[in-house]
N, C-alpha and C positions, 0 to 999 in steps of 0.2 A: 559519641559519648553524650550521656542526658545533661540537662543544667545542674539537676542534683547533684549529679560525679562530680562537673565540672564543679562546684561549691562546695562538695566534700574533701577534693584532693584539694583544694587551694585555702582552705579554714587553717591554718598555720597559721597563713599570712595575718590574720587579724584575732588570733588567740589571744587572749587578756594574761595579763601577767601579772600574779598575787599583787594585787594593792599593799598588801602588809608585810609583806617580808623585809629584812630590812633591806638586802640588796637593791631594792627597788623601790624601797621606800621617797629617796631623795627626787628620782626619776618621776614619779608619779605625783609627788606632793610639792615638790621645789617651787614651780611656780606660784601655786597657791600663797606659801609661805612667803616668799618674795614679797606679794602682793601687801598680804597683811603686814608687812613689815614697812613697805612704802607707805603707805600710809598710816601705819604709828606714827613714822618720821615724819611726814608733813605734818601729822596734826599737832606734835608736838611744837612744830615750828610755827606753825598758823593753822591755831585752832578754830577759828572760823572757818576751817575748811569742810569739817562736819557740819555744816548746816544746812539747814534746808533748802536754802535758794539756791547753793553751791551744787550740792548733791543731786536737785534736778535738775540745773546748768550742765553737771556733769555727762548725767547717764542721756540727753539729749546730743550733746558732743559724741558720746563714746558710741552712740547709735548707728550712726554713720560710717565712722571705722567698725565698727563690727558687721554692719555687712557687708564690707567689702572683704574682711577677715574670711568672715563667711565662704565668700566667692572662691577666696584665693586657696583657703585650705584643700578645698580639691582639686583647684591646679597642683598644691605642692605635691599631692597626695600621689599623682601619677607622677612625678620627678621634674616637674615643668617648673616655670614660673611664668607669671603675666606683668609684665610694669606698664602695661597700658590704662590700668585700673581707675589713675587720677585723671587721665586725660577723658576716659569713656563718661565717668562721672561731672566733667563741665558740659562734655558736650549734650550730653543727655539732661541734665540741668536745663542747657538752653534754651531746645527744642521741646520742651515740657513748656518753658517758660514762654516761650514765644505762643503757645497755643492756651496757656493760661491765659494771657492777655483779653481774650475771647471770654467774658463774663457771661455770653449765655450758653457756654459750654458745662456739663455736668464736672464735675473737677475727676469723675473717674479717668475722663478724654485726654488731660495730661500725664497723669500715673501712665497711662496704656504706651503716650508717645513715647517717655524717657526712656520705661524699662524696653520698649522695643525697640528704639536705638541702640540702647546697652545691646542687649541679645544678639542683633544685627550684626555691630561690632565684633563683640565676643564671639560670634559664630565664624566670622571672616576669617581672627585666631587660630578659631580651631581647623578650620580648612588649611590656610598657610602649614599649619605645622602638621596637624593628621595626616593631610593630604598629599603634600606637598613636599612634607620630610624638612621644613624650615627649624633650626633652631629654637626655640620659645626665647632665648632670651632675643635675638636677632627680629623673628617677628613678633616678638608686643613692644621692642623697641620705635618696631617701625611702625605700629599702630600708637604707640605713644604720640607721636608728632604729629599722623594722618588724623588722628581724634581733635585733637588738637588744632590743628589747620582749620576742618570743616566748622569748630566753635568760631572761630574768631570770622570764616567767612558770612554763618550765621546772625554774628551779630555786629557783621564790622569791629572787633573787638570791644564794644560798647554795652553798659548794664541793659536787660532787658527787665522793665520797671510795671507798674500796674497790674497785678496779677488779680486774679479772682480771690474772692474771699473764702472760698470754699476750697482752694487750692492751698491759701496758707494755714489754712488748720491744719494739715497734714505733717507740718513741722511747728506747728508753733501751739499748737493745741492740745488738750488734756484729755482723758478719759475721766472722772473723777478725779482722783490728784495723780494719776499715772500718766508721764506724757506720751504723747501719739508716737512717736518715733521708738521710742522704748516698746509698745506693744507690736509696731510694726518689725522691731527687730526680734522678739520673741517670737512671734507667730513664723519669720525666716526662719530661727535656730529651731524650732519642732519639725519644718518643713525640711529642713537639711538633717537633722537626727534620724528621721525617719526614714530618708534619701539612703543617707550610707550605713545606715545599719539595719535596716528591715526589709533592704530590697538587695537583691542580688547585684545590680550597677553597683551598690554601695562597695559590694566585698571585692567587682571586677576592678572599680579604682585602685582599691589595697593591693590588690593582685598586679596589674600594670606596673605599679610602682612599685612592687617588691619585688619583680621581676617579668620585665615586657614579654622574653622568648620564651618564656614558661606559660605564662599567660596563652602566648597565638598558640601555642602546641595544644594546649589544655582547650582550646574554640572559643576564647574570649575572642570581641571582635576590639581590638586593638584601639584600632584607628575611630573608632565609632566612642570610645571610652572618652580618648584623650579629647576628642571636639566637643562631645556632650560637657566636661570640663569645663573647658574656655565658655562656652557658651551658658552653664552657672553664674562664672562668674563673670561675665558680662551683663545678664541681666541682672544681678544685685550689684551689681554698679552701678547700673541702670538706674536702679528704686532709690541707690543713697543719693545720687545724683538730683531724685525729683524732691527728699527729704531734705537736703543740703539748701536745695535752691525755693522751698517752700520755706525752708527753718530761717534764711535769712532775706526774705522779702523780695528777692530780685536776682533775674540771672542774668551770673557772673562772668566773664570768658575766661577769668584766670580760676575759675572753682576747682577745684581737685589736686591743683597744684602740689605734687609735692607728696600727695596721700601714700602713694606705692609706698614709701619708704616704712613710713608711722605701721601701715597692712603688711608687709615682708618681716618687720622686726617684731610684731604680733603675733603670727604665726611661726615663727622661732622661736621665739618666746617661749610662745607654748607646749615645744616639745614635737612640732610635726619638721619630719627631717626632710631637707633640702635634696638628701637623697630621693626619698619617694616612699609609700609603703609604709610608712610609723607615722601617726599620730591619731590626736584625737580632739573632736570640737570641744568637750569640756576644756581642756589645753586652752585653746585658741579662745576660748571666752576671756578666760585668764587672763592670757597673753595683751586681750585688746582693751583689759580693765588697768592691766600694768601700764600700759603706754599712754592712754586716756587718764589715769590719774597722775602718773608722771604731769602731761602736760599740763594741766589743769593744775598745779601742784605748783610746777616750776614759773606758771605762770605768776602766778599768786603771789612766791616769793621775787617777782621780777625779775626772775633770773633773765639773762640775754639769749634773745632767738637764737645769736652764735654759736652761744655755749650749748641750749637745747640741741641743737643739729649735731653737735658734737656729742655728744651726750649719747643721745639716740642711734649715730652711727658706732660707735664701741659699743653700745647695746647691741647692736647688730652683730657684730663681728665675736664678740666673746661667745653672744649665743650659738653661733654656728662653728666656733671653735670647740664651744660644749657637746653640740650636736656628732662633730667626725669625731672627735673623742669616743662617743657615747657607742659609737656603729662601731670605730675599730676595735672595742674590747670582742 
């Protein structure tokens, strides 16, 4: 069977469904609304939240979770998940950062180191579980702490400080008034649009995920899908990790800490089901604009980190209660 066949019989799986109907309107539009609507409520509560210096605070924060968002929506996409995310993002931080230190190095030299640890990483993933038939939640557990470990060995758990100055423009720098992290997470979302929806890998994810044994029957190569996955989103974990640890002067061993959750509730958010097989990046932009001004938001009003976690995990849990809802009709 040609690859045409094989992307002709499996074009179901990523059919677009009337924007306007109303069936599907709430489906399609929900999040968005959401959005616009968190942020009426902040501003009416603290209306310095539309300003200037907030607003580029913000989309520098939310650069970060979105590409790791990024990474993660085609792990979900194939039915997987990765919670290795935060930990690939310190460690990759730190090994950027340790080679940053070297002022007569071009600052491309640590870009290259991060995201190729990320990669590294994320390939490792995708082996354990393509290869190997490991759970995903079982192995990015276990590359949760492995990541993790090799940081704190890295750096004795200690800041790594003095970085190049041409390394921290990359998080703390501007294009004219647009900042660096903002363009670097645009030029990601082109590069990911283009990924799964103009290229046939794009519709074999959809397909995996909306159904694996249909898929190997059909000649998709399975196992080649779900590693190419993991290994996405390891490397833009990679990059937020070099953007993290440029954006805040020094790397951290405890950097990433915690991120999985903020990236998991993103991409639910946005409407890509935990099943596998439905979603989409516009969603997931959404999703990591809702959570980004959440925090940024709740921050503002002082709310307590307690309360935020809390907060954040029923965000979690209602959205994927939304989501089997959504599949069992």
């Amino acid at each position: 069977m040609s690859d045409a066949m094989v992307i002709e019989d499996l074009r179901d799986v990523t059919e677009k469904k009337s924007l306007f109907s109303p069936k599907d309107f709430f489906s399609n539009f929900g999040t968005l609304i959401g959005l616009v609507l968190v942020v009426l409520v902040i501003t009416i509560i603290k209306p310095q939240f539309l300003g200037l210096e907030n607003i580029f605070n913000l989309l520098r924060q939310t650069s970060i979770n979105g590409l790791l968002a990024l990474g993660m929506t085609f792990v979900v996409l194939t039915g997987g998940i990765d919670l290795s995310v935060g930990s690939i993002v310190g460690a990759s931080g730190i090994y950027a950062a340790l080679v940053a230190q070297h002022s007569e190095l071009p600052w491309i030299v640590p870009v290259l180191v991060g995201v190729g640890i990320g990669f590294v990483l994320g390939s490792i993933n995708g082996i354990v579980i393509a290869r190997l038939r490991v759970p995903p939640f079982i192995a990015t557990l276990g590359m949760l702490s492995i990541a993790r470990g090799i940081t704190y060995l890295a750096s004795d758990a200690r800041p790594v400080p003095g970085l190049s100055q041409g390394f921290l423009m990359i998080g703390g720098g501007s294009v004219g008034f647009i900042p660096i992290p903002v363009i670097i997470l645009a030029v990601a979302l082109v590069l990911c649009w283009l990924l799964l929806y103009r290229t046939k890998f794009g519709r074999y994810i959809y397909a995996v995920g909306g159904n694996e044994t249909a898929s190997k029957v059909s000649g998709v190569k399975v196992r080649s899908v779900v590693w190419a996955s993991y290994m996405i989103s390891g490397a833009l974990a990679g990059l937020a990790g070099v953007v993290l640890t440029s954006r805040v002067s020094s790397g951290l061993a405890q950097a990433g800490t915690g991120y999985e959750t903020d990236v998991i509730a993103a991409v639910v958010i946005g409407g890509t089901s935990l099943a596998g097989g439905r979603g989409r990046l516009w969603g997931t932009i959404v999703g990591f604009l809702i959570i980004g001004v959440m925090n940024n938001g709740l921050d503002m009003m002082a709310v307590s980190s307690y309360w935020q976690l809390i907060i954040k995990g029923t965000i979690i849990v209602v959205a994927a209660m939304m989501d089997s809802l959504n599949d069992s009709k």
